[in-house]
N, C-alpha and C positions, 0 to 999 in steps of 0.2 A: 672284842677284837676278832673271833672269832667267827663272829656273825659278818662282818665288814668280808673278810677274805674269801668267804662264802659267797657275798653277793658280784664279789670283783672276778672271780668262777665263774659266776654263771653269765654273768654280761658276755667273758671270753666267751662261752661255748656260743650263747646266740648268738654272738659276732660270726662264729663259724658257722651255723645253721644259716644265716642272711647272705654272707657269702660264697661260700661254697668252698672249698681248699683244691680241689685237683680232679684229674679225669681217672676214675676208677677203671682198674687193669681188668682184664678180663679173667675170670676162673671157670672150671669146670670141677665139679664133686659131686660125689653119692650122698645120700638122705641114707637114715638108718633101716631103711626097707628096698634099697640096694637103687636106687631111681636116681639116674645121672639128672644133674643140671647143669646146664651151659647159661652163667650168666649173662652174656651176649645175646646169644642165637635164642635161648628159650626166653628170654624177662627185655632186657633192654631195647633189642631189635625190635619187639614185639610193642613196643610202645609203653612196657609195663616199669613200674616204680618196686624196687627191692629194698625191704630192710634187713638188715641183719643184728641180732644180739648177741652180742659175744658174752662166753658163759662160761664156765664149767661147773659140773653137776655138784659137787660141794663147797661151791662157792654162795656163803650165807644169802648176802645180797642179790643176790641171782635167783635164790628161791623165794625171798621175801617179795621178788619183784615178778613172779612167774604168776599169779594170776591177774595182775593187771596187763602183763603185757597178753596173757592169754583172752583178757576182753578187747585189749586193743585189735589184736589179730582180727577177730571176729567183727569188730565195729567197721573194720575198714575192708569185710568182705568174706576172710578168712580163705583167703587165697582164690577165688573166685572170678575176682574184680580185676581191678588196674595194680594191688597192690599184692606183691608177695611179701610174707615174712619169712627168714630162717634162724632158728640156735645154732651156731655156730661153735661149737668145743673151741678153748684154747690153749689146752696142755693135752700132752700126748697118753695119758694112761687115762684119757675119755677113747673107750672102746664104742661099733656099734650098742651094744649091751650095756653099756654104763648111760648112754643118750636115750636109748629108748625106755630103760629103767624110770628114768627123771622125767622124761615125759609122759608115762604113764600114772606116776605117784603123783606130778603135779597139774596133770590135766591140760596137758599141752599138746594143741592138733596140730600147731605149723610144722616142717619138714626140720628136721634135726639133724644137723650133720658131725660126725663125730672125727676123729684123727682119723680112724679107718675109713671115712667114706673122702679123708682128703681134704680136710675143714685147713690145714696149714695152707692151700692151693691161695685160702679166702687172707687167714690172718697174718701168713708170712711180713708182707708189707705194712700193713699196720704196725705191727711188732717190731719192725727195722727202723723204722720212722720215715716211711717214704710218704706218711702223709702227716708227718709232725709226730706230738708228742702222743706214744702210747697211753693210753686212759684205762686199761685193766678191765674188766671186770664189774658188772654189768656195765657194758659202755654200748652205745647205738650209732650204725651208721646206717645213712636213706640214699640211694644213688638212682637221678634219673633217668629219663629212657635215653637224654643224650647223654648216658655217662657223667654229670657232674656228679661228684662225691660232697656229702656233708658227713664230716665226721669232727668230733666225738658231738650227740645231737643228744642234747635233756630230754629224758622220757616224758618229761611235763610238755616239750615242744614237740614232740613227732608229730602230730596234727600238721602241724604251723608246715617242717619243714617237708611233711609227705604232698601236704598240699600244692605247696612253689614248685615239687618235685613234676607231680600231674603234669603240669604248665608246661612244663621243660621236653617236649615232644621232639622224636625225631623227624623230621619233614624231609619225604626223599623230591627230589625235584623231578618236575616232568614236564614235557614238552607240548605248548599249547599251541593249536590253528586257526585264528579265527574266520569263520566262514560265513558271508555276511550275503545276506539273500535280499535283495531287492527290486521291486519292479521298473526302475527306473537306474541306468548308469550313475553311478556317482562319480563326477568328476576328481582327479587331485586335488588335494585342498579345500575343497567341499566340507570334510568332516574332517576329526581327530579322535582317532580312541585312545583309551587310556584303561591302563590298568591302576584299577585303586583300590583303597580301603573301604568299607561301606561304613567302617564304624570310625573311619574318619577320612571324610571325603578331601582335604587338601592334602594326605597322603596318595599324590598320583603320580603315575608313571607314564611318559607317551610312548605308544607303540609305533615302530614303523616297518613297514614293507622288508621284508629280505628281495635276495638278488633273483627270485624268481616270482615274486611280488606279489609274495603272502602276507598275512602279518602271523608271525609264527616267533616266538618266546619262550624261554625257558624262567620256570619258576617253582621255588626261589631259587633266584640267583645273584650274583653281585650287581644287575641293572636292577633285578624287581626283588627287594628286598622280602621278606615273609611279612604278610599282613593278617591281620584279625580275622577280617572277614573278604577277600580278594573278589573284587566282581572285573568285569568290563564293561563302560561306561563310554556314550560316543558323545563327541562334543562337536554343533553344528556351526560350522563359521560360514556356509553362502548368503549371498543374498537370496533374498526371493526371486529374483526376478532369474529367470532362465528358459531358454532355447526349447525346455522340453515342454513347460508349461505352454498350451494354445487354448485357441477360444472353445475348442469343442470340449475341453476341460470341464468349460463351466454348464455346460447341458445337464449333465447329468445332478449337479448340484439343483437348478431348475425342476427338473422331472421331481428332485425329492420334497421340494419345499410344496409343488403343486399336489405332491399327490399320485403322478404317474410313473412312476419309478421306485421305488423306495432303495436307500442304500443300505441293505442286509448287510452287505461284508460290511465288518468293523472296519476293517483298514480301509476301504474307503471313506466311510464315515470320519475317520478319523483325520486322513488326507483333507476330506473337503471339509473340514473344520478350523480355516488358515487366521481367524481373529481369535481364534484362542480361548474363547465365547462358552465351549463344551458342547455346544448346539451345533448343527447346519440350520443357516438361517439367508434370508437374502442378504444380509450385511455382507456375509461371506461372499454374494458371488459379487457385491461392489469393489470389494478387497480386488478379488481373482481377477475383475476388468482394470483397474486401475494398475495394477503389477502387467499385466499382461500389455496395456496401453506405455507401459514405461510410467505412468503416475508416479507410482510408487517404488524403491527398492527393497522393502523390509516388509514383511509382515506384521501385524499391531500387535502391542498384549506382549511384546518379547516373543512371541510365537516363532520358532526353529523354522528355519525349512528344512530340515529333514529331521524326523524323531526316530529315538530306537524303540520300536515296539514288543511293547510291555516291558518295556525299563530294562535296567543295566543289567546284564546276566552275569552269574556268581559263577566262580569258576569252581569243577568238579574238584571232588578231596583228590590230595596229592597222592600215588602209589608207587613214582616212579615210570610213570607207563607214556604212551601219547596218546591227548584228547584233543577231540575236534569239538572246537565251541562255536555252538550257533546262534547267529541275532538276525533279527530282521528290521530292515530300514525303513520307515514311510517316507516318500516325498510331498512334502506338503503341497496340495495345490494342484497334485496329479492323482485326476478319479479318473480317467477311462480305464 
């Protein structure tokens, strides 16, 4: 029976671990060698993942459990890394001197915080139940950089729930400009950018023009949700056939195929590359006369008329700041 009641425990807690219970308050307290921490401003702001063990120094279980969790500390950086750990006291006749006592008999590096250094600042709420039922002694809670709390969390799972924890980043938003360089006008409607996902391209967003007719965005935001991997990606809707393309376009493709000319710049190269082919070839300038004669409206092969050169650009890690992001346009079909 007693084995059953055990395992209906521990399913609770990793129910708790998977879902997380509440947004952890913020504290401030001294470690036992006098060193404030702001859990806010110094660990969560910061991007960093805190765990805390709540203990006091002659509590059995707490010391049976005091060199595993002194490997874990260590395995996951030993305060270094993304992850801090702290001892947290939770009765008040844990002095500095009774914390640092315990952790030097049991060989414990992470910061120890005692009544004296303000450890109540941590456990007051736990202990009220403002995040459910108190759990006593040795009990674990993991809380990420955005503040979600797992509490009460199986020593066996702090792996499990430090890792979800990593995941769980704060993303400050910032404000992007895109600045799109091209040798040739782009008409409205011509293209379409989009902000997307790269690690899953039908998450897209379309951008458009503000009242001074940029394309300028904030992200994330409530239009451009947080994505995995975020680039900007242009999408070509003209036809081929246009105004700006002329016959003397195609000379220069000529000069390359004979020999007296060569196309150096890539981006012409790339430009007079209009079947799609990867070559400049004379197919290409049949293409360019036939478009240019009205023959044709499209380009073959699905071939764009306008490409973004060297593909979608990702956009800079978020710091809260503004960034100006830049792409470049080719228009297909246009080599002078």
């Amino acid at each position: 029976m007693l084995k059953y009641l055990w395992l209906i425990a521990a399913g609770l807690l990793m129910h708790g671990i998977l879902r997380g219970q509440s947004t952890m308050h913020d504290a401030s307290f001294k470690d036992t060698d006098g060193l404030l921490h702001r859990l806010y401003a110094d660990y969560l702001d910061q991007n960093k993942v805190v765990v805390f063990k709540f203990f006091f120094t002659t509590c059995p279980p707490c010391i049976s459990n005091a060199p595993s969790w002194q490997q874990k500390y260590l395995q996951h950086g030993g305060g270094n890394q993304q992850v801090q750990f702290f001892n947290v006291t939770t009765i008040t006749s844990d002095s500095d001197a009774k914390v640092s006592g315990f952790e030097n008999t049991h060989g414990q590096t992470m910061p120890g915080v005692s009544h004296d250094g303000m450890a109540a600042n941590i456990t007051n709420p736990f202990k009220n139940g403002i995040y459910g039922n108190w759990y006593g002694t040795p009990s674990f809670a993991v809380i990420s950089p955005n503040k979600k709390l797992r509490y009460p969390v199986l020593f066996s799972e702090l792996d499990q729930a430090i890792s979800l924890a990593k995941t769980e980043k704060i993303v400050i938003p910032s404000t992007y400009t895109l600045q799109i360089l091209s040798s040739a006008a782009i008409p409205d409607g011509h293209v379409q950018w989009w902000l997307r996902d790269a690690n899953a391209p039908q998450n897209a967003h379309a951008l458009q023009k503000n009242n001074q007719g940029f394309y300028q965005f904030t992200y994330p935001s409530a239009s451009f949700p947080a994505m995995g991997k975020p680039e900007i990606y242009m999408e070509s809707l003209a036809p081929a056939s246009n105004l700006e393309i002329k016959a003397s376009d195609i000379l220069p493709l000529v000069k390359h195929i004979i020999g007296l000319d060569t196309l150096n710049d890539p981006r012409k190269k790339l430009a007079a590359d209009v079947n799609g082919s990867g070559t400049v070839s004379a197919s290409d300038v049949l293409v360019l006369r036939k478009i240019i004669l009205g023959l044709e409206t499209y380009f073959p092969n699905n071939t764009p008329s306008y490409r973004q050169y060297s593909g979608p650009v990702s956009l800079p890690s978020s710091t809260g700041s503004a960034f100006q992001v830049q792409t470049e346009v080719i228009r297909m079909g246009k080599v002078r």
